[in-house]
Backbone as CSV, one residue per row, in Angstrom:
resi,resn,N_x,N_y,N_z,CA_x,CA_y,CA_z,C_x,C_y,C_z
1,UNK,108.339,95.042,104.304,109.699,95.362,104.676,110.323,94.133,105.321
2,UNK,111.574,94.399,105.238,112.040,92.831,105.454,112.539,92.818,107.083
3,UNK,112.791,91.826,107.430,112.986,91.211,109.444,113.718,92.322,110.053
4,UNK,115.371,91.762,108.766,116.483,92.596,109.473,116.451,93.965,108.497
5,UNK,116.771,94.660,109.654,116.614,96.082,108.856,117.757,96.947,109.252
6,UNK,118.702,97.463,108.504,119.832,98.453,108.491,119.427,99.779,109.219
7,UNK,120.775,100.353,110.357,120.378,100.824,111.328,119.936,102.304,110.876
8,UNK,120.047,102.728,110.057,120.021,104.014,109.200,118.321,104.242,108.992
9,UNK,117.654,103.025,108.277,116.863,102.557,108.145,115.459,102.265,109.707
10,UNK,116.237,101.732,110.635,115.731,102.053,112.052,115.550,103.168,112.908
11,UNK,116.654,104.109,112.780,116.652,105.084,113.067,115.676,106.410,112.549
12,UNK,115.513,106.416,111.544,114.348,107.034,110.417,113.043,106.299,110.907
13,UNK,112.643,105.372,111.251,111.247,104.603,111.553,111.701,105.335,113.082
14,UNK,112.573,105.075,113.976,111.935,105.651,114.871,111.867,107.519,115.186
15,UNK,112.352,107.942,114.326,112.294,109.067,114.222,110.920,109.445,114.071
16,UNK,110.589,109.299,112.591,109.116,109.173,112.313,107.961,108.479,113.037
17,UNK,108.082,107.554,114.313,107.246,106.773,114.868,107.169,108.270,116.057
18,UNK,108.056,109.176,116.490,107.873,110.241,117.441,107.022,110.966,117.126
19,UNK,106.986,111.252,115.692,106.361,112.994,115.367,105.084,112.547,114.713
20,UNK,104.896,111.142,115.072,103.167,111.049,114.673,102.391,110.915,116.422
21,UNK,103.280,111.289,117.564,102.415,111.346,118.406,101.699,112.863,118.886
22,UNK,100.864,112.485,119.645,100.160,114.243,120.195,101.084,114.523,121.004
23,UNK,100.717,116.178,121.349,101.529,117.122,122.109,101.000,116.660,123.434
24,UNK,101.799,116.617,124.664,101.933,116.450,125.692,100.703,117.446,126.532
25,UNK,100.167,117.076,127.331,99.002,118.082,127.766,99.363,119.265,128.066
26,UNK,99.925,119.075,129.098,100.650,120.362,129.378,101.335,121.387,128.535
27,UNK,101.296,121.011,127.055,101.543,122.342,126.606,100.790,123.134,125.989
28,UNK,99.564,122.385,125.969,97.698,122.948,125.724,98.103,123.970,126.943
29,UNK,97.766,123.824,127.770,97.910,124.810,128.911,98.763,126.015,128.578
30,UNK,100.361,125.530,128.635,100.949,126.106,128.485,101.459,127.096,127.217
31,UNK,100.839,126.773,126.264,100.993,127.758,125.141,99.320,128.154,124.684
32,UNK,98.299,127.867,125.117,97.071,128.602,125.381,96.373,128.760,126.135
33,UNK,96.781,128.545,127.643,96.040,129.043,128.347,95.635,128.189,129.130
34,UNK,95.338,128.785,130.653,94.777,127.567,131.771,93.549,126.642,131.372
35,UNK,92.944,128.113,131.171,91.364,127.379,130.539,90.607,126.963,129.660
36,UNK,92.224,126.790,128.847,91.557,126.663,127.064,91.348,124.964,127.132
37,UNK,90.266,125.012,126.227,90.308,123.317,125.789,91.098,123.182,124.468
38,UNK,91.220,122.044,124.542,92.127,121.584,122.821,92.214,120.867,122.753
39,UNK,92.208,119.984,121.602,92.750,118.710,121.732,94.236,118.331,121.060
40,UNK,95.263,117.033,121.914,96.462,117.393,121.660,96.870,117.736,120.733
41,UNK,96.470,117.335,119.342,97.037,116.929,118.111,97.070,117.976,117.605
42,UNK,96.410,118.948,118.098,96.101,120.565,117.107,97.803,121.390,117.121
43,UNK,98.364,120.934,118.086,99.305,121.525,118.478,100.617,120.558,117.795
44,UNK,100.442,119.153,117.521,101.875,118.340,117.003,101.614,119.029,115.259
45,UNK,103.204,119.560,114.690,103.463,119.773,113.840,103.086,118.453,112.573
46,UNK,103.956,117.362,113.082,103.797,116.220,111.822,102.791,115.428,111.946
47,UNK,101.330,115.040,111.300,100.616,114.238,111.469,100.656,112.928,110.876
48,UNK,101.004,112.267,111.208,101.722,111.037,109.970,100.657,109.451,110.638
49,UNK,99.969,108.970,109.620,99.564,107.988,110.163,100.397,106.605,108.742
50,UNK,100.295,105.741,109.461,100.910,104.259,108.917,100.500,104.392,107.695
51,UNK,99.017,104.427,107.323,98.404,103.580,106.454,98.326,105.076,105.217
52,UNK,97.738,106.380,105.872,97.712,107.692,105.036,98.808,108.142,104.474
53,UNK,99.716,107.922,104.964,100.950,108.883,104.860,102.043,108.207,105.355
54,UNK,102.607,107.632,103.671,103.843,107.007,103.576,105.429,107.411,103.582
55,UNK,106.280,106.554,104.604,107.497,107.494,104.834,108.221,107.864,103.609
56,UNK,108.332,106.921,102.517,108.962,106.798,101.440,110.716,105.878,101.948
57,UNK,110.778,105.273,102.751,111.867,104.594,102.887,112.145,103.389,102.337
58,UNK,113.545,103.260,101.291,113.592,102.487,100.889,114.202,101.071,101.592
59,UNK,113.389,99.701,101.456,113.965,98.553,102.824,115.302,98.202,102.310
């Protein structure tokens, strides 16, 4: 992808750079329980990694 990049184009990368992170701890707790274990990711909807799973954006 090239240096300069159109803001449309930025905005979509950082969109997508959000919803490949885990869920915040606290909502393990909070949507199962004090004493549940979990790990974060079970709970983030989009799993998106760089290299697996391409955005399809054109540069």
């Amino acid at each position: 992808m090239s240096r300069l990049k159109r803001s449309g184009v930025k905005r979509t990368l950082i969109k997508k750079g959000k919803q490949t992170k885990w869920a915040p701890f606290w909502i393990i707790q909070k949507a199962l329980g004090k004493g549940k274990k979990a790990h974060p990711s079970r709970l983030t909807d989009v799993k998106r990694h760089w290299r697996r799973n391409k955005t399809k954006i054109k540069p």
